[in-house]
C-alpha positions as CSV (number, residue, x, y, z in Angstrom):
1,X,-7.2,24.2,25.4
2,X,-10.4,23.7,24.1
3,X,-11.3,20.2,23.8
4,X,-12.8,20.9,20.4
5,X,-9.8,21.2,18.7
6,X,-8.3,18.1,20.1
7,X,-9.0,15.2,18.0
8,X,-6.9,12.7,19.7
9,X,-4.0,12.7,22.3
10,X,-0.6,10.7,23.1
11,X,-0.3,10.1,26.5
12,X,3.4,9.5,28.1
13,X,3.9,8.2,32.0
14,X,7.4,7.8,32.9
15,X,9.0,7.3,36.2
16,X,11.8,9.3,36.9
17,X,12.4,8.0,40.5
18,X,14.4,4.5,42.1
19,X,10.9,3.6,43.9
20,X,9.0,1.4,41.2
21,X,5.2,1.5,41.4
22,X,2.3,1.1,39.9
23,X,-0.6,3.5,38.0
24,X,-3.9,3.1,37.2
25,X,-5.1,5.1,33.6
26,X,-8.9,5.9,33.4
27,X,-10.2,8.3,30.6
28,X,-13.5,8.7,29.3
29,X,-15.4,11.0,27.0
30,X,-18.8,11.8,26.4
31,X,-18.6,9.8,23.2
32,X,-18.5,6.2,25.4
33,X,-14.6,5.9,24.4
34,X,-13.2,4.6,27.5
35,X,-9.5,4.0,28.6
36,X,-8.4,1.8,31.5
37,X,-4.7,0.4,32.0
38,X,-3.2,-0.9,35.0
39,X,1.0,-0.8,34.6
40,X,3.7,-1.1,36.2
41,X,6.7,1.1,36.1
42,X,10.7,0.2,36.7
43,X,12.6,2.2,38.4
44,X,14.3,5.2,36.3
45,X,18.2,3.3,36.7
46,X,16.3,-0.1,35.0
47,X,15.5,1.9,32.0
48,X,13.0,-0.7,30.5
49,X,9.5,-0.6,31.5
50,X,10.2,2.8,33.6
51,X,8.0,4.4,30.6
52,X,4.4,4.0,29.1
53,X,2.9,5.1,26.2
54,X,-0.3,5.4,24.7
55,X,-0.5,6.3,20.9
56,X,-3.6,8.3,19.1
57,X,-6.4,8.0,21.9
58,X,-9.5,9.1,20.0
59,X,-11.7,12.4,21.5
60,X,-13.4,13.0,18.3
61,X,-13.2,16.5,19.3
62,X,-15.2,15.9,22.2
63,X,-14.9,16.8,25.9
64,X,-12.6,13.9,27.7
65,X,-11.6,13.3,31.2
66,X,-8.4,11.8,32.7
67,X,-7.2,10.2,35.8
68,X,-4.1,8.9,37.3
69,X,-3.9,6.6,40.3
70,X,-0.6,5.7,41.6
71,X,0.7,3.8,44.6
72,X,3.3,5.9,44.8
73,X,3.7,8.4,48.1
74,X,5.9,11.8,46.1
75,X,4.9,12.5,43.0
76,X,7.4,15.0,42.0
77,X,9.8,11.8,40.3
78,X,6.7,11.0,38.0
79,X,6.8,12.8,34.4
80,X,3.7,13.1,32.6
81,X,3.2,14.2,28.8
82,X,0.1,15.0,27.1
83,X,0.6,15.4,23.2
84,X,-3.2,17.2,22.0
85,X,-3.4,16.3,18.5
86,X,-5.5,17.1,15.7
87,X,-5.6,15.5,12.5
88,X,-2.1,14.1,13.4
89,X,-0.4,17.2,14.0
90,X,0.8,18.4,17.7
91,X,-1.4,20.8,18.6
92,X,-0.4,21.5,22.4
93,X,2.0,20.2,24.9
94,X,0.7,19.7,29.0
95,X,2.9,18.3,31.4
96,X,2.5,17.4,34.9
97,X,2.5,21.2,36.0
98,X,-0.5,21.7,34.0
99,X,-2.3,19.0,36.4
100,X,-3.9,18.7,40.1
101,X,-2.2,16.4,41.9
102,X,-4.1,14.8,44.8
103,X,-2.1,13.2,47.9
């Protein structure tokens, strides 16, 4: 996806796993708009606060980067959901197989 068609995104972290934990969220784009969120997620069978979600973060259409740091040792339980919008309306849908995970 080209970055210039995504004017803002949804981001969505849930844990899908019993081992609670906790992730780091760091974007940035070229504009200066910076993101950085320290949570922590329940495990799946808790329900509440097993999920996080952030709503509209702005790229003005402008190249962005993204990072996830977990404490957690096996990714595989951890869902991620990237909503690209544009002008409010879903443009694209990456989830955690779109990404490199790094051990």
């Amino acid at each position: 996806m080209d970055s210039r068609y995504i004017q803002a995104f949804d981001l969505i972290v849930e844990n899908q796993g019993e081992e609670e934990f906790e992730i780091l969220i760091q974007g940035e784009s070229e504009r200066g708009a910076r993101t950085l969120a320290l949570h922590h997620l329940s495990a799946a069978s808790i329900g509440v606060g097993s999920k996080v979600m952030f709503s509209d973060v702005p790229t003005n259409f402008g190249p962005f980067s993204l990072q996830l740091v977990s404490n957690i040792n096996d990714a595989s339980r951890t869902a991620l959901t990237i909503l690209a919008k544009q002008h409010g309306s879903v443009i694209a849908i990456f989830t955690q197989q779109h990404f490199s995970i790094q051990d």
